[in-house]
C-alpha positions in Angstrom: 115.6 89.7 73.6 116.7 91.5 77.0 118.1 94.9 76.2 121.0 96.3 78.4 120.9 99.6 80.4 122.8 102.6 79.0 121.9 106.1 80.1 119.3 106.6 76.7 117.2 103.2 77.8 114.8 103.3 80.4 112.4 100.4 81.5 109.5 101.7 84.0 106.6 99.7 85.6 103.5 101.5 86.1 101.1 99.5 88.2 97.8 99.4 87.7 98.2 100.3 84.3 95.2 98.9 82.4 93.2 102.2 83.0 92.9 106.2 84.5 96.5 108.0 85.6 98.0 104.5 85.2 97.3 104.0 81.6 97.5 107.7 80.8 101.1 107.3 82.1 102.2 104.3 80.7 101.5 105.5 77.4 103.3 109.2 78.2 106.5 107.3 78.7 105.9 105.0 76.1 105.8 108.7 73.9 109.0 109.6 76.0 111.0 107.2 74.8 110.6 104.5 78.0 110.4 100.9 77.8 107.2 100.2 79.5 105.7 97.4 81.4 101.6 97.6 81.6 101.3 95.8 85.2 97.6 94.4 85.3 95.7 92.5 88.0 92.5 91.1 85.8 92.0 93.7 83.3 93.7 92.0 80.3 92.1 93.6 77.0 92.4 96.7 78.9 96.0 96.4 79.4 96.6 95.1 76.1 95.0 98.1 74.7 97.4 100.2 76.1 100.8 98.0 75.2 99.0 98.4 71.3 98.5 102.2 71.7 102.2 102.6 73.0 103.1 100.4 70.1 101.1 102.0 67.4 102.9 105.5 68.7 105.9 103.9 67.7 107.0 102.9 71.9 107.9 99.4 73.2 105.8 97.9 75.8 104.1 94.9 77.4 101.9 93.4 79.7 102.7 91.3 82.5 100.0 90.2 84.9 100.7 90.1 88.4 99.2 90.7 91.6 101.4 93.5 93.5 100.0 92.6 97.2 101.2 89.8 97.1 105.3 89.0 96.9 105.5 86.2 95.1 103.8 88.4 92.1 105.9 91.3 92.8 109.1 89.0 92.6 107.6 87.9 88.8 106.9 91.0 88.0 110.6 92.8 87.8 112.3 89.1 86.9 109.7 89.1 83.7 110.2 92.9 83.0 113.9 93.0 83.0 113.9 89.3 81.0 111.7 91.3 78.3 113.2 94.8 78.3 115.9 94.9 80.9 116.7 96.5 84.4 114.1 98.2 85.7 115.2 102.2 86.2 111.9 103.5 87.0 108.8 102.4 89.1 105.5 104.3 89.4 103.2 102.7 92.1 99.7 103.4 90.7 98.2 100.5 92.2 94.9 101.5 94.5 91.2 100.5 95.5 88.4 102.5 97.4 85.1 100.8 97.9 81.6 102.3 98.2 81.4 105.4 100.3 81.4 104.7 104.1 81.6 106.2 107.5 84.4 105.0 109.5 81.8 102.8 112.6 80.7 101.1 109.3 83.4 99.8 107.6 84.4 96.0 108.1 88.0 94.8 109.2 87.9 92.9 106.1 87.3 96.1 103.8 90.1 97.9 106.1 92.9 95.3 105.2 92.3 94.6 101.9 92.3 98.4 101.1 95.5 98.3 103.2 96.9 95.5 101.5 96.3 96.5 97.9 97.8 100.2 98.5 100.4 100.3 100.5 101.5 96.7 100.8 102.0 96.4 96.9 104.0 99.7 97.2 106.2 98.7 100.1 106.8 95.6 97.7 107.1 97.0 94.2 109.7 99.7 95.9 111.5 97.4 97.5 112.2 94.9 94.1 113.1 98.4 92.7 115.5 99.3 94.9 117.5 96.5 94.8 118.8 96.8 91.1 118.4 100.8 91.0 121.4 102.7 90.7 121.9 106.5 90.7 119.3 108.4 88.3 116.6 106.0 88.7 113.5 106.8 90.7 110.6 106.6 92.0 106.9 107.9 92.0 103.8 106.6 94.1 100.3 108.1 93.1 99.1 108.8 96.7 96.1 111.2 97.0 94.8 114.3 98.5 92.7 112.3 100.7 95.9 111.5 102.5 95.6 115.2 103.4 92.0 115.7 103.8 91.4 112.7 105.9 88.5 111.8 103.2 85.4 111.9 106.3 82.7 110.1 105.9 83.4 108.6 102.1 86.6 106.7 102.4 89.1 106.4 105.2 90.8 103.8 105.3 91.5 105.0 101.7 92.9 108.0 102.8 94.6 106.2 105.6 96.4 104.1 103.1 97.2 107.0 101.4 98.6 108.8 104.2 100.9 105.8 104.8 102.2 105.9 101.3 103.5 109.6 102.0 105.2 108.4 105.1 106.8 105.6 102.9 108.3 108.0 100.4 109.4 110.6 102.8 110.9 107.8 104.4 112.4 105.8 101.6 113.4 109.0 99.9 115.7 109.7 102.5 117.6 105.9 102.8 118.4 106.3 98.8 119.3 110.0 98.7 123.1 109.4 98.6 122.7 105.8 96.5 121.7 108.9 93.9 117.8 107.5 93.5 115.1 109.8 94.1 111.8 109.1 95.3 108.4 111.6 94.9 104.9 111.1 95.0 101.8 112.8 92.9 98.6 113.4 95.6 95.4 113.8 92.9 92.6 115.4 93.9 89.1 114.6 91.8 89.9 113.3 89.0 87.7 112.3 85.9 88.3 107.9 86.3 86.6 104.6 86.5 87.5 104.8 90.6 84.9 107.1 91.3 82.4 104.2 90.2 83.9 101.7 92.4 83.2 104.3 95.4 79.4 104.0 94.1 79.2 107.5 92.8 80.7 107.4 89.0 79.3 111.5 88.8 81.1 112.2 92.2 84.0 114.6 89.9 81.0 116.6 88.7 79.3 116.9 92.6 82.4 118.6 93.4 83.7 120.5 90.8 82.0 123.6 92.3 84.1 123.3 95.7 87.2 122.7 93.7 89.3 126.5 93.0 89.9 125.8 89.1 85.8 124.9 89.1 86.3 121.4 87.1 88.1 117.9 87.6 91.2 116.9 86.6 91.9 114.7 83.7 94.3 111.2 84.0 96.6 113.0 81.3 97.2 116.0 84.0 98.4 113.6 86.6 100.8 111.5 84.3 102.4 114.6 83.5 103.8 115.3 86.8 104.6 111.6 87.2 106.4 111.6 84.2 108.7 115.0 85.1 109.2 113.7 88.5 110.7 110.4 87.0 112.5 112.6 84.4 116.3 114.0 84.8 114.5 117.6 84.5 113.2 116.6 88.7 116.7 115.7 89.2 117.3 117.7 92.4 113.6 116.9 93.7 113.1 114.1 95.9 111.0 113.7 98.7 108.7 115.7 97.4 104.8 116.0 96.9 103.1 117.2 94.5 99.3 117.8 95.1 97.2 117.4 91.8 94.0 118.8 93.2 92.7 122.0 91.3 93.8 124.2 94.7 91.7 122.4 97.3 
């Protein structure tokens, strides 16, 4: 049964939300009182793991499988949410992919697009969908990264790239849906303790670096959703445009 919107109901979609910050925040809001959609590309059992731990907490949630690079998906993905628990109010773009650590003369045009593709493309999409039904006190986060600062030499990027073009889209979009009343933010993590680092080849890398990171340790999925969840909260109201960097000082 499709609920309708008063100011008490929200309905977010986390992307990407079948492990790490994504699953750490879906089930935040889930404790916050959100109607939450666990958006998954192939990680099923993970996914449904978190809709049964939101549950079991005594939230609402589900999982809807979709591909967010690709349109089509993107399209299913807010028409199935907002079948199931109604307008989408609140998007967080979690969705991202690094691959094994690589110098920039070595990386293929094939590696280049897809990481592309698969950042920024699904969050140009996802925002886009959002927009369109979001009225005034909805918003907005995407989980960009501190590479998008650092530049991320010799490890990853075109990850960083990506990243760097996700900050330009939410300074950017921030600014076209300011007077609709929608605000849009972004978290920038530094090391933090999640399955990505193994994708990048190095599933110890939080540990290499925890000695050149100020607070001395990695950060924890938890941490990040936190911020995500107060930018997305009525407490950030007057906060848009904004960064904040999740990265132990560094």
């Amino acid at each position: 049964m499709a609920h309708t919107n008063s100011n008490q109901y929200k309905v977010v979609i986390v992307t990407g939300a079948s492990r790490g910050i994504g699953a750490a925040t879906a089930k935040l809001l889930g404790s916050q009182g959100y109607g939450v959609c666990v958006n998954y590309h192939k990680q099923l059992e993970a996914a449904e793991q978190v809709v049964t731990d939101i549950k079991l907490a005594g939230g609402q949630a589900i999982a809807i499988q979709a591909d967010v690079s690709k349109e089509a998906d993107v399209v299913r993905l807010f028409a199935e949410t907002t079948q199931q628990l109604g307008t989408v109010t609140h998007l967080v773009n979690n969705v991202g992919v690094l691959f094994t650590q690589s110098k920039l003369v070595d990386l293929s045009i094939e590696r280049f697009n897809t990481v592309m593709t698969t950042n920024v493309t699904s969050c140009f999409l996802c925002c886009r969908e959002a927009i369109k039904t979001m009225q005034a006190g909805c918003a907005i986060v995407n989980v960009s990264s501190a590479a998008s600062r650092s530049g991320a030499p010799n490890e990853y990027v075109d990850y960083a790239a990506s990243k760097g073009a996700m900050d330009s889209l939410t300074k950017g979009l921030s600014l076209e849906v300011a007077a609709d009343g929608i605000r849009v933010n972004a978290v920038r993590p530094g090391c933090i303790y999640t399955d990505m680092h193994a994708d990048g080849g190095e599933p110890n890398r939080v540990d290499r670096l925890s000695s050149q990171i100020p607070l001395q340790r990695g950060g924890t999925p938890e941490e990040v959703a936190e911020a995500i969840a107060w930018l997305l909260s009525d407490a950030a109201s007057y906060v848009t445009g904004s960064f904040i960097d999740l990265a132990g000082g560094r």
